[in-house]
N, C-alpha and C positions, 0 to 999 in steps of 0.2 A: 508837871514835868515827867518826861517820859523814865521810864527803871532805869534804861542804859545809861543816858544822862547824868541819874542819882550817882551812880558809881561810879561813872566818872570824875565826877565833881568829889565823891567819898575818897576815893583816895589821894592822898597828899604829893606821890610823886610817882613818876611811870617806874619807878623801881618793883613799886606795890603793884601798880597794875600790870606791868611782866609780870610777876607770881601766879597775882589772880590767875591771868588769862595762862599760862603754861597750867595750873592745878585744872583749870574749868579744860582744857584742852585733856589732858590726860584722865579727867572724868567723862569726857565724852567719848575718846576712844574705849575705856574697859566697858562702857553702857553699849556700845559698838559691836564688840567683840560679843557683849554677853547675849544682844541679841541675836547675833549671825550664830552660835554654838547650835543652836534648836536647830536652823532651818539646816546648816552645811548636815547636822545628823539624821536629818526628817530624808534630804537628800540622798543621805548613803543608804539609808534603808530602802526606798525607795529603787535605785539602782539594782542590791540586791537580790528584793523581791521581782524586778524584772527579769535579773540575771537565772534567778530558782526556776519563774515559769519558763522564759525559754528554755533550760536545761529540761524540765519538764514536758517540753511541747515535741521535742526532736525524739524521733521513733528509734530504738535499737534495732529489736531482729521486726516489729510489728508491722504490718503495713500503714498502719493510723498509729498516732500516741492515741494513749485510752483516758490521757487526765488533761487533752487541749478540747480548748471549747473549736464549735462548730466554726468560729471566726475567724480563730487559732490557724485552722488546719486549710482554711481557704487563702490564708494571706501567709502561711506556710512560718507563722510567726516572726515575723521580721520587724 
């Protein structure tokens, strides 16, 4: 007999199994939440670090930036 099955048949009335499934529901969204936290901040960093190099790559008074690589300065960093 398949798991889902069991627990179906385990509980005595859909009152239980509303609970269940609201608690198992609210357990999956914070298991959700907890793994999108990493990437959304993996994300912002990343952004960032783009946002630094190109602040980095844009020349003031020089005629080249001195800290954009060679690829940088051909594709004008974009």
């Amino acid at each position: 007999m398949p798991i889902s099955l069991r627990l179906l048949l385990s509980f005595p009335n859909s009152s239980d199994l509303d609970k269940f499934m609201e608690a198992y529901c609210i357990a999956l969204n914070k298991l959700k939440e907890a793994m999108e936290k990493p990437v959304k901040e993996t994300t912002s960093f990343i952004k960032d670090m783009y946002a630094e190099l190109k602040r980095l790559c844009v020349p003031s008074n020089a005629d080249e930036p001195l800290l954009c690589p060679k690829q940088c300065r051909r594709t004008s960093c974009s």
